[in-house]
C-alpha positions as CSV (number, residue, x, y, z in Angstrom):
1,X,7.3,-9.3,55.3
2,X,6.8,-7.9,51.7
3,X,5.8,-10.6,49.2
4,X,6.1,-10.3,45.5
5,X,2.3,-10.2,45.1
6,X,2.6,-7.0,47.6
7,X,4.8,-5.0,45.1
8,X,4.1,-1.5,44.0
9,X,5.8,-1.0,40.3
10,X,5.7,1.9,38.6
11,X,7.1,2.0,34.7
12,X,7.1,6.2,33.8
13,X,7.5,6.5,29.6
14,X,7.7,10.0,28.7
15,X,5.6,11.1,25.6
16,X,7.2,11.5,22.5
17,X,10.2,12.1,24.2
18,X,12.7,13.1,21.5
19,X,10.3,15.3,19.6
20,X,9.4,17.0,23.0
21,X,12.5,17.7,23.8
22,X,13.0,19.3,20.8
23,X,10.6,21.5,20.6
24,X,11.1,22.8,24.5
25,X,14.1,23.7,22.5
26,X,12.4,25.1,19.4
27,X,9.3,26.8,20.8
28,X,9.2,27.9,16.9
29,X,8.0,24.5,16.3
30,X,4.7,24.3,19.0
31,X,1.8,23.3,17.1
32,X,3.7,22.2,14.1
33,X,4.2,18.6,12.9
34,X,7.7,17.5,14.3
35,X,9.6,14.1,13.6
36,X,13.3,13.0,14.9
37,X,15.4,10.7,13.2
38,X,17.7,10.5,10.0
39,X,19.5,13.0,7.7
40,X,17.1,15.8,6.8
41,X,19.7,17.6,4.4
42,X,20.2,14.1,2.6
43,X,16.8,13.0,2.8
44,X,17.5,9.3,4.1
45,X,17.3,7.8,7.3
46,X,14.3,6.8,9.4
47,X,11.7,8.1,12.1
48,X,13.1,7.4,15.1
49,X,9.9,9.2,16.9
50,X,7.3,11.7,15.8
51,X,4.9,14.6,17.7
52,X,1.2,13.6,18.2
53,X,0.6,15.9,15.5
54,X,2.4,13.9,13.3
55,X,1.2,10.7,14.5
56,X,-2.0,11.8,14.1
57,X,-1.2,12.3,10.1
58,X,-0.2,8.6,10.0
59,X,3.7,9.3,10.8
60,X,5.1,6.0,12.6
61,X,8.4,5.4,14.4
62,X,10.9,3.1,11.5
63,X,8.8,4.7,8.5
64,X,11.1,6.3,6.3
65,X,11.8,9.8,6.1
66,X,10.8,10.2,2.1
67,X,7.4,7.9,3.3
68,X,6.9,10.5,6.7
69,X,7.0,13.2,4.0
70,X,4.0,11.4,1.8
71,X,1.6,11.6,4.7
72,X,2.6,14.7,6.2
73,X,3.7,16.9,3.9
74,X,4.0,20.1,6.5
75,X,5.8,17.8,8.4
76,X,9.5,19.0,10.1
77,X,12.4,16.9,10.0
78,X,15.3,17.4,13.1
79,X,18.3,15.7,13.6
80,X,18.7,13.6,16.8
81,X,20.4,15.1,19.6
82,X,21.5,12.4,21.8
83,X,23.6,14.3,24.0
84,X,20.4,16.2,25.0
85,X,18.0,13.4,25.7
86,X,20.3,11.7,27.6
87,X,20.9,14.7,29.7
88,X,16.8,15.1,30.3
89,X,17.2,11.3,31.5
90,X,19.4,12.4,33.7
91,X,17.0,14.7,35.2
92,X,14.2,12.9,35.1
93,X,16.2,10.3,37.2
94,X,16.9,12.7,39.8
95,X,13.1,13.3,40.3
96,X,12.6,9.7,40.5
97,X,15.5,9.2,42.7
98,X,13.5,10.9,45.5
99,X,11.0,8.1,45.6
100,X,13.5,4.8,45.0
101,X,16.6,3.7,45.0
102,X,15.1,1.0,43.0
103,X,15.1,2.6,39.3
104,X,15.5,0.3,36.4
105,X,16.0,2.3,32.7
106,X,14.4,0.8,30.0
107,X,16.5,3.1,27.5
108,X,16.3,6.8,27.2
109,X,12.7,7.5,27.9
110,X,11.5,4.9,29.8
111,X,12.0,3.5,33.4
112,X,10.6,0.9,35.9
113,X,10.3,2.3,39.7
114,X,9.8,0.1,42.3
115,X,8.0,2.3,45.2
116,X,6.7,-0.7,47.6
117,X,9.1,0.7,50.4
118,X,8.5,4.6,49.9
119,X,4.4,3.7,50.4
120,X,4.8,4.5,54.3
121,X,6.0,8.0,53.4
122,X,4.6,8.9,49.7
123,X,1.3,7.3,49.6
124,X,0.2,4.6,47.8
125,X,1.0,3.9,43.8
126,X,-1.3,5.7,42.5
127,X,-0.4,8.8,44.7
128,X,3.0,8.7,44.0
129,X,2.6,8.2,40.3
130,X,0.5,11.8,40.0
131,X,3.1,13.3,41.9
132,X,5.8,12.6,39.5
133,X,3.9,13.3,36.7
134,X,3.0,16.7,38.0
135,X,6.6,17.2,38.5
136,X,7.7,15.9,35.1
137,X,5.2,18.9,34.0
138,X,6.2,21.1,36.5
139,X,10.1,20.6,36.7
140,X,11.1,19.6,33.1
141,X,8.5,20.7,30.9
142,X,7.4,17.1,29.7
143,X,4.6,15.1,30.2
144,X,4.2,11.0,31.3
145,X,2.3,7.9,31.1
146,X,2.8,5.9,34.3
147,X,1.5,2.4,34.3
148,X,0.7,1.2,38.5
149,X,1.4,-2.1,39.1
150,X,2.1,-5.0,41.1
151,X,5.2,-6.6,38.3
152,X,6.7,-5.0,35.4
153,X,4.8,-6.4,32.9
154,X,1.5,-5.1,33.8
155,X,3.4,-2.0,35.2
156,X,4.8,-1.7,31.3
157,X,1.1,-2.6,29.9
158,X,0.0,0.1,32.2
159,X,1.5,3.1,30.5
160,X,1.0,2.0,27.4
161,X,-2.1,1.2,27.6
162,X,-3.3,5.2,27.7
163,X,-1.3,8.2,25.9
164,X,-0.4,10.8,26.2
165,X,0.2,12.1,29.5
166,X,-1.9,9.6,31.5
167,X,-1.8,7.3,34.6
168,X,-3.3,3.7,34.3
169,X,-3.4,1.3,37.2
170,X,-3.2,-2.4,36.4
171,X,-3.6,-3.8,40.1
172,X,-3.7,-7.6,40.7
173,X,-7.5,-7.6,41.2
174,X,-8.0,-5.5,37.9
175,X,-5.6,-6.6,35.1
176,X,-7.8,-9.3,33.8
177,X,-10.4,-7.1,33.0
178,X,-8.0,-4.1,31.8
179,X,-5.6,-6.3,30.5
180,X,-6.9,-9.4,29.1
181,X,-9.2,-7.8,26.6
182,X,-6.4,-6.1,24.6
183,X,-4.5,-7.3,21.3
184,X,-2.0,-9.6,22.1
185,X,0.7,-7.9,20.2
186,X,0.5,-5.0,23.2
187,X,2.5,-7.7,25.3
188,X,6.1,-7.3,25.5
189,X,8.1,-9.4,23.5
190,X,5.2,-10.0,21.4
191,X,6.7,-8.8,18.0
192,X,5.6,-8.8,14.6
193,X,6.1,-12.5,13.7
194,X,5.4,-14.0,17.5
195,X,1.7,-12.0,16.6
196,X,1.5,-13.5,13.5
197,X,2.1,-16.9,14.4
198,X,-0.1,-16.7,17.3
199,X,-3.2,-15.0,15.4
200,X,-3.0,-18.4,13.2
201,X,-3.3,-20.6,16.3
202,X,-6.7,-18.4,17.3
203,X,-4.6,-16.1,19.9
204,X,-5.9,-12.6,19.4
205,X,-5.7,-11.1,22.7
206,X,-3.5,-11.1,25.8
207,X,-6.6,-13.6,27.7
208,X,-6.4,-15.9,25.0
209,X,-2.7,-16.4,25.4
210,X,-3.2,-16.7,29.2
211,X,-6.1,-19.3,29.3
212,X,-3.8,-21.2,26.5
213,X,-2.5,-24.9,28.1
214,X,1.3,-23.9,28.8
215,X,2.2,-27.5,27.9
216,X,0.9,-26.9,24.3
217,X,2.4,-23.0,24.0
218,X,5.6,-24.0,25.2
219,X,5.3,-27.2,22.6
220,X,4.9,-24.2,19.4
221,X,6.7,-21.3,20.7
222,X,9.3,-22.7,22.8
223,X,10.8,-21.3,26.0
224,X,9.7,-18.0,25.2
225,X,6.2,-19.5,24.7
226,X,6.1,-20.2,28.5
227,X,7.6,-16.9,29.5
228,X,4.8,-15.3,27.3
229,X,2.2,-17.1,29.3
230,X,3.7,-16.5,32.4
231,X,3.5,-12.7,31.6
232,X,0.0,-12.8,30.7
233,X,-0.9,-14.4,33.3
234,X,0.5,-12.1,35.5
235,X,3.5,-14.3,36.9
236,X,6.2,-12.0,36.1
237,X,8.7,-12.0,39.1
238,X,11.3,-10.0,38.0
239,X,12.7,-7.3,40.3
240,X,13.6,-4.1,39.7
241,X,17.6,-3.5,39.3
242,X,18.7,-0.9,41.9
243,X,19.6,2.7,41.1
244,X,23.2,3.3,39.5
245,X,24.1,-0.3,38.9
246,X,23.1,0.0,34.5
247,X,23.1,3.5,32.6
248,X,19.6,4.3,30.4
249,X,21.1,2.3,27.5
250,X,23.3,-0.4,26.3
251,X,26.1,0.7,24.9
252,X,27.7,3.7,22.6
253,X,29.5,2.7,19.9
254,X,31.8,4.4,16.6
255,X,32.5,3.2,13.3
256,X,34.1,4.7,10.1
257,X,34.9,3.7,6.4
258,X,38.4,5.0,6.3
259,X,39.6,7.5,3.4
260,X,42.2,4.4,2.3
261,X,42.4,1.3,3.2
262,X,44.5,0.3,5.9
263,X,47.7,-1.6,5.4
264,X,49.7,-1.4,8.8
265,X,49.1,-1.6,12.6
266,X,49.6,2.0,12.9
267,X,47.3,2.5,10.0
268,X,45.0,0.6,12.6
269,X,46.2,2.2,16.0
270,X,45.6,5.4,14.2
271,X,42.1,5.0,13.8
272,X,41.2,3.2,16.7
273,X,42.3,5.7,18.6
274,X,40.4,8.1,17.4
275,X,37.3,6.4,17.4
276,X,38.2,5.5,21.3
277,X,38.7,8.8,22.2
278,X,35.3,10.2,20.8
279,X,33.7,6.9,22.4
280,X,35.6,7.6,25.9
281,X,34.6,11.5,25.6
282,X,30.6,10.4,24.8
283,X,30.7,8.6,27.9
284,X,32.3,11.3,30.3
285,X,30.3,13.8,29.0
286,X,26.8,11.3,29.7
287,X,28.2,10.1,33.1
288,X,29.1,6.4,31.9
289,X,31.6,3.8,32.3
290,X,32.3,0.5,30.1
291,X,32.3,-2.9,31.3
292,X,33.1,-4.3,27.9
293,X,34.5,-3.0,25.0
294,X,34.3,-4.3,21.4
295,X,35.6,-3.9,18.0
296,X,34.1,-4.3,14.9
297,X,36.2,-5.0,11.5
298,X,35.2,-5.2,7.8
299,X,38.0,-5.8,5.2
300,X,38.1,-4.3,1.5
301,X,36.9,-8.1,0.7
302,X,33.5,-6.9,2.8
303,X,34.1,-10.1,5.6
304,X,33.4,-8.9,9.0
305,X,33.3,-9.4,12.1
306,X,33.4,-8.1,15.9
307,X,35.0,-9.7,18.7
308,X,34.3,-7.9,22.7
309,X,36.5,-8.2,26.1
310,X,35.4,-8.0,29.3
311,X,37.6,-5.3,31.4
312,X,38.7,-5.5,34.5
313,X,37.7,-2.2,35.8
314,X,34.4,-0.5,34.8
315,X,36.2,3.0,32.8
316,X,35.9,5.8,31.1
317,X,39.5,6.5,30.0
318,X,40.4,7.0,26.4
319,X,43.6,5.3,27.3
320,X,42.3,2.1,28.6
321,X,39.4,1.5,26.2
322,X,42.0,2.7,23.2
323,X,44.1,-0.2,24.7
324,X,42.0,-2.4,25.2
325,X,40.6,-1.9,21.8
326,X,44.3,-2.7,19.9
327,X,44.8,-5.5,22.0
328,X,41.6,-6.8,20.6
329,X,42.4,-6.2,17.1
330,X,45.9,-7.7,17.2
331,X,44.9,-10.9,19.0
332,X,42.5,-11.6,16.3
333,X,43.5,-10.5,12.8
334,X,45.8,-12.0,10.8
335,X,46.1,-9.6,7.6
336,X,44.9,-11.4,5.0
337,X,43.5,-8.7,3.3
338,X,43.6,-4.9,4.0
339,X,41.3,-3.0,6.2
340,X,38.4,-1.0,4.8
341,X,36.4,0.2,8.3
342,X,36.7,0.0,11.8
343,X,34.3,0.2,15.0
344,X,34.9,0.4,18.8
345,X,32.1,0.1,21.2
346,X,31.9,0.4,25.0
347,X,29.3,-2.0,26.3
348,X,27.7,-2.8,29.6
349,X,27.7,0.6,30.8
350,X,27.1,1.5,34.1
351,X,26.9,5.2,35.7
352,X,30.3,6.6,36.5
353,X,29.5,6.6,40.1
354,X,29.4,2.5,39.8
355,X,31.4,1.6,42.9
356,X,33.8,-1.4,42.4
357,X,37.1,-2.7,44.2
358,X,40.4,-2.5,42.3
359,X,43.1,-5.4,42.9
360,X,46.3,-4.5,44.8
361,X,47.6,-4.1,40.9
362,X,45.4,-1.5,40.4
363,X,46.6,2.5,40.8
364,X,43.3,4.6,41.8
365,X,45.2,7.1,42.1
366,X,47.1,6.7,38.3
367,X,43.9,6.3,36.6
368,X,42.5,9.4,38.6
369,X,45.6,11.4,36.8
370,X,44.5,9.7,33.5
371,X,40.6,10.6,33.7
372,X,41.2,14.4,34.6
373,X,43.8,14.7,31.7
374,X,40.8,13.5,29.4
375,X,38.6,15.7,31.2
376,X,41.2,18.3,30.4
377,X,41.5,17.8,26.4
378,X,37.4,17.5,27.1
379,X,37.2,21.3,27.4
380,X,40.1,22.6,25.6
381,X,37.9,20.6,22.8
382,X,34.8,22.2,23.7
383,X,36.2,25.6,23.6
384,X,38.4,25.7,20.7
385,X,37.7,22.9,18.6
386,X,38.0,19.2,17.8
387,X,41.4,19.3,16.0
388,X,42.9,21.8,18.5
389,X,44.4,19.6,20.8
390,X,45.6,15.9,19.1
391,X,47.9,13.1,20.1
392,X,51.4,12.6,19.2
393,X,49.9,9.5,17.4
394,X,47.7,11.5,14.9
395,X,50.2,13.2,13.5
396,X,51.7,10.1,11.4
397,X,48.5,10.3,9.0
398,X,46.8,13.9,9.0
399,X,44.6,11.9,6.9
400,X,43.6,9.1,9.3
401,X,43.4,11.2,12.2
402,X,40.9,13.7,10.6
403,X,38.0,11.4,10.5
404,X,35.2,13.4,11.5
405,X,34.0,11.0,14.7
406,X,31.9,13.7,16.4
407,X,29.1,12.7,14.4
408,X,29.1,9.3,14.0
409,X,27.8,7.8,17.5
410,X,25.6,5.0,18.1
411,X,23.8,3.8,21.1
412,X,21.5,0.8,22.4
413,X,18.9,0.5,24.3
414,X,17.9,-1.9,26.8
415,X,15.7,-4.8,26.5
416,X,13.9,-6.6,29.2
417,X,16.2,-9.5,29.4
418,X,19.4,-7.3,29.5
């Protein structure tokens, strides 16, 4: 019988994974400071990650692109490519897939791998960690730090705690003395203000949280106090979702400030639709499906909000989330002023090989029709263009429907609790 204490976690992060992707793609770029994130032609926008060159300048993940500039002035600015990265998740999946089914994403670059059942076959942890780092190298051209582990936590703490390209085990019988000695901001879910809070109560390392009475953490920091504890002290029990039941992030999402303000319900269904379709397309081109989808509304007053519905299929479908998206909308607003931008998000994805049952009410074989027409204006799109193939709909407003949605996308990451 395999207990929790007799776990084998592994969490794999790849290094700078953005910026390494990149320059596999622009070998131009080796040995030159390198930073994703923001606008480079408009100069605005953030860091969203940065080359160890450029870390090594001082560059920092959130810094501003003007403030990257200031400390690295050779530095190189490149637009995200999200389509890419998500693609070398893909692979990376596949290489882990071999080991577990048991594969938890923790976004794009990061994963949690339970191996406890492959130890037979592969080896132990450690083993099996150096083999996929070696094929990481070998296959994909990237490197990894793996953290070995018996929870996520520590498995987390593990490949963190060395970079780049590194392996660091954090076994039961070590992870007070590898562990318990570092600052107690490196624990997860210990952000910026949980630090600072704790630093005033005397709590500067992960040992002094985990030797703090429970009773009086949970008493100043409340639930998540405890859960903190419980972490540092090694309790965490969580297990590792299984392969193909979440997709690497949350959710991908599309919003626009429309040319006029919107006046009508086809002013609306105009947009919406678009913005569903390039949502929709973003998925089937990633391999996703929505669980939920959500719209987001501001007025030419500035009041917003966002309302979400759960759907009854798991899809992909322009159709279906464009539907489901105007049902939202007219269930909820009540023109009292006109319509200034719109969003539409599909949430709680799930890889498009997510198995689920239809009800008798359901046509597979309908929706089947539906998805490989999508898949259909997919690559007439890719071939010849955007605006070469449009709805019927779009044609009411040339206006509305010309909204360039390509470039707008959003996406989420996961967190540990979901």
């Amino acid at each position: 019988m395999i207990f929790l204490s007799d776990r084998v976690i592994l969490h794999s992060d790849i290094n700078s994974c953005y910026a390494t992707i990149e320059h596999l793609h622009h070998p131009e770029l080796v040995g030159k400071p390198l930073a994703v994130g923001g606008d480079p032609e408009a100069r605005h926008g953030i860091v969203l990650t940065a080359d160890y060159l450029a870390k090594k300048k001082g560059v920092k993940t959130g810094m501003a692109l003007w403030q990257a500039k200031q400390v690295c002035p050779e530095i190189t600015f490149v637009p995200p490519n999200m389509d890419l990265y998500l693609r070398f998740s893909r692979m990376a999946h596949e290489i882990y897939s071999e080991y577990t089914d048991l594969q938890e994403p923790y976004g794009i670059d990061e994963c949690w791998l339970d191996v406890t059942d492959s130890k037979i076959i592969k080896g132990d942890g450690l083993t099996i960690a150096k083999e996929i780092s070696n094929r990481m190298k070998k296959e994909l051209g990237v490197t990894v730090s793996i953290g070995v582990s018996f929870n996520k936590i520590f498995a987390k703490l593990g490949s963190d705690y060395k970079k780049p390209d590194a392996i660091t085990t954090m076994y039961k019988e070590e992870f007070k003395t590898k562990a318990w000695k570092l600052p107690v901001s490196d624990l997860l879910y210990v952000g910026r203000s949980t630090n600072s809070k704790m630093q005033k109560y005397g709590i500067h390392t992960i040992g002094d949280l985990a030797r703090t009475d429970i009773d009086w953490i949970t008493g100043i920091f409340g639930k998540m106090g405890a859960i903190l504890w419980s972490f540092a002290n090694g309790y965490d029990e969580s297990p590792v979702k299984k392969e193909n039941t979440s997709a690497p992030i949350k959710s991908i999402g599309n919003g626009t400030t429309t040319p006029r303000d919107l006046e009508t319900d086809e002013d609306v269904k105009i947009v919406l639709y678009n913005l569903a379709e390039s949502v929709a397309a973003r998925l089937r081109k990633n391999g996703f499906k929505c669980r939920v989808v959500e719209i987001s509304i501001r007025d030419n007053k500035l009041i917003s909000f966002s309302r979400q519905k759960k759907l009854q299929n798991a899809t992909n479908i322009t159709g279906e989330i464009a539907q489901s998206a105007y049902a939202l909308f007219k269930e909820n607003y009540l023109w009292n002023n006109p319509i200034r931008s719109l969003g539409v998000r599909g949430a709680d994805l799930v890889n498009d090989n997510y198995w689920e049952q239809l009800d008798i009410f359901s046509s597979a074989e309908y929706r089947d029709k539906l998805l490989k027409a999508d898949r259909a204006v997919d690559d007439i799109r890719r071939r010849f263009g955007y605006f070469s193939i449009q709805r019927g709909l779009m044609y009411k407003d040339k206006k509305l429907s010309h909204l360039d949605c390509e470039s707008m996308h959003t996406v989420h990451p996961h967190t540990f609790f979901g």
